[in-house]
C-alpha positions in Angstrom: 64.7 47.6 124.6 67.8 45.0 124.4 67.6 45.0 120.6 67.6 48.9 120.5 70.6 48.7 123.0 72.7 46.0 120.5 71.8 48.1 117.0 73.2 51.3 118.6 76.8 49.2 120.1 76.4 47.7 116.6 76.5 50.8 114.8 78.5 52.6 117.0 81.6 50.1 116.6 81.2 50.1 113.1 81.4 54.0 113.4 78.2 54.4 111.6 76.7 56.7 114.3 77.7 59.9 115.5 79.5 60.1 119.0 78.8 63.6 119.2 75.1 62.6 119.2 75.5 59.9 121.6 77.1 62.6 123.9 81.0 62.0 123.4 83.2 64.6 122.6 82.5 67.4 119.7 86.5 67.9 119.4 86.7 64.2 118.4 85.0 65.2 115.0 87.7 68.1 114.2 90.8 67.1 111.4 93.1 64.8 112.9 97.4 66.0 112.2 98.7 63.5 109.6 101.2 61.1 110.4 103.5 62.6 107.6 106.1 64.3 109.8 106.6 68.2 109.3 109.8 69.0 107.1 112.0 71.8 109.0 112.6 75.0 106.9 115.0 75.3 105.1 118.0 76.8 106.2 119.6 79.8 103.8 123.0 81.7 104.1 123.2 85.7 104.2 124.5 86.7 101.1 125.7 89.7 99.5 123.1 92.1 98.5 123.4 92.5 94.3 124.6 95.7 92.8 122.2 98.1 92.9 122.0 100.3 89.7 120.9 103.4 91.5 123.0 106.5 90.8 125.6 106.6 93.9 125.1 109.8 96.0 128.1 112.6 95.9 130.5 112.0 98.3 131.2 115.0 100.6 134.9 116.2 100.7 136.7 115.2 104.1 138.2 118.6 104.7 137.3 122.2 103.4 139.3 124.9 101.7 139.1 128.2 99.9 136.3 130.7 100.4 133.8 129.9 102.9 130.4 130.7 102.1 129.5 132.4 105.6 131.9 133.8 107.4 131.2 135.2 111.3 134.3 137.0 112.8 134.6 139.0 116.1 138.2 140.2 117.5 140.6 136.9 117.5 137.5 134.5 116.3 136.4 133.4 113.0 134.3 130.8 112.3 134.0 129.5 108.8 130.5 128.0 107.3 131.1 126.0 103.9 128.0 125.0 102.4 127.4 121.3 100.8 124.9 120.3 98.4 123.6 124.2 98.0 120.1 125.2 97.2 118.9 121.4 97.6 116.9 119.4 100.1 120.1 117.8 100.8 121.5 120.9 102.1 123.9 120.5 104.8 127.1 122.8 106.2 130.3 122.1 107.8 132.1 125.2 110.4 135.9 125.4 110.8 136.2 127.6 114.1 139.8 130.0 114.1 141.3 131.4 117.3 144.3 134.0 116.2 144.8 131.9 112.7 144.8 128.5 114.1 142.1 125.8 113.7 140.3 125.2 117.2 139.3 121.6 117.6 136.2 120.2 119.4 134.9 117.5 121.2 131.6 116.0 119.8 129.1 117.7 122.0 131.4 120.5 123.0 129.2 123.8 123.4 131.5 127.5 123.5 130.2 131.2 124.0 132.6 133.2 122.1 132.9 136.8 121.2 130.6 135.9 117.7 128.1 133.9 119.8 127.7 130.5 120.5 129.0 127.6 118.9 129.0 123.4 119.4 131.2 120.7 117.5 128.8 118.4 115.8 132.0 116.3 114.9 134.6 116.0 112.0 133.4 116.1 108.3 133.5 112.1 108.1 131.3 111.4 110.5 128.9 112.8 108.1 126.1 110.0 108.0 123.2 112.2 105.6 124.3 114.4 103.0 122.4 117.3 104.6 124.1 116.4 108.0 125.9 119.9 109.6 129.3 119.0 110.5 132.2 120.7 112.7 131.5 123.4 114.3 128.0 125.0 113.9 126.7 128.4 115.1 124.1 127.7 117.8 123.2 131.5 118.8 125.0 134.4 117.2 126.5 138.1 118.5 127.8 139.3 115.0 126.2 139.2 111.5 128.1 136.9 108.8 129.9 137.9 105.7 128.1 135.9 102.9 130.2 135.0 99.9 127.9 132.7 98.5 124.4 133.5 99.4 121.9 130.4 99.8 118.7 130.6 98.7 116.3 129.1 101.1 115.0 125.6 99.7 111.5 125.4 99.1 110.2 121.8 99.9 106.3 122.9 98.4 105.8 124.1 94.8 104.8 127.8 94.0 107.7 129.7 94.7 110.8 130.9 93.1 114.0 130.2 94.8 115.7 131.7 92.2 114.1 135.5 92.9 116.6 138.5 93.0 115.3 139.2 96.4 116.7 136.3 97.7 120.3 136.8 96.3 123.1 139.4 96.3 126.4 140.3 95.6 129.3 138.7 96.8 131.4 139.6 100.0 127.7 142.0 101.2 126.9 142.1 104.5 124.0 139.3 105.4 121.2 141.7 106.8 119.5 142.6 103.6 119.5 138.3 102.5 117.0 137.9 106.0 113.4 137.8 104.5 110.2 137.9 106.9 107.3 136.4 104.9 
């Protein structure tokens, strides 16, 4: 038995037998970390993105003139709807609200019930953010039909219809009620 008992401390400092199956520790047998000491990333500037090639988006005009494409109006009120990027998925509007020929302005947020209904400021045209963003003010809930001078087809975001059917436009300066379809 004292022969058995030198081979095995024999073998076991010259590493030749397993410790795990003389009962030491399994985690003893898992990869050992190198001595080789870990390199720190590498540390890069921000830089300026490179030019991008895509096609710019149009930029939408600061302020509006000339005809307005819907136009609500009730006693001393107006308020004036101009249309951006018409008939396209971009589609967007901007409302300049007149009190007795003068240009009301609003406070982002700012909610009035008027004589044509009621409106809210969304803000000025530069604080546009998406092209299809509705600037200024906006009718929220209206009393009075518009005047359309330029009559919007609705945009179709599926394929298999026509937005460019006679039923859907009309004459110039026509009242609005016969552009309302109920599909």
């Amino acid at each position: 038995m004292e022969v058995v008992r030198a081979v095995l401390k024999l073998l076991l400092v010259m590493g030749l037998f397993s410790t795990a199956w003389a009962g030491g520790n399994p985690d003893d047998l898992l990869p050992q970390p190198s001595s080789k000491p870990v390199p720190e990333p590498a540390v890069t500037q921000p830089t300026d993105p490179p030019a991008s090639s895509q096609t710019e988006l149009p930029r939408q005009p600061d302020s509006f003139s000339g005809t307005p494409d819907w136009i609500y109006r009730a006693s001393d009120w107006e308020l004036n709807l101009y249309i951006t990027q018409k008939g396209t998925r971009s589609q967007g509007s901007h409302g300049i609200l007149i009190f007795e020929g003068i240009n009301v302005v609003g406070t982002p947020g700012e909610v009035r019930a008027l004589p044509i209904g009621t409106v809210q400021y969304n803000g000025p045209a530069e604080s546009r953010v998406n092209l299809w963003d509705d600037t200024g003010w906006q009718m929220i809930d209206a009393l009075v039909k518009p005047i359309v001078n330029e009559p919007v087809a609705p945009v179709d975001f599926g394929a298999g219809k026509n937005s460019d059917s006679p039923a859907l436009l009309n004459d110039k300066n026509t009242d609005a009620s016969d552009n309302f379809q109920v599909e």
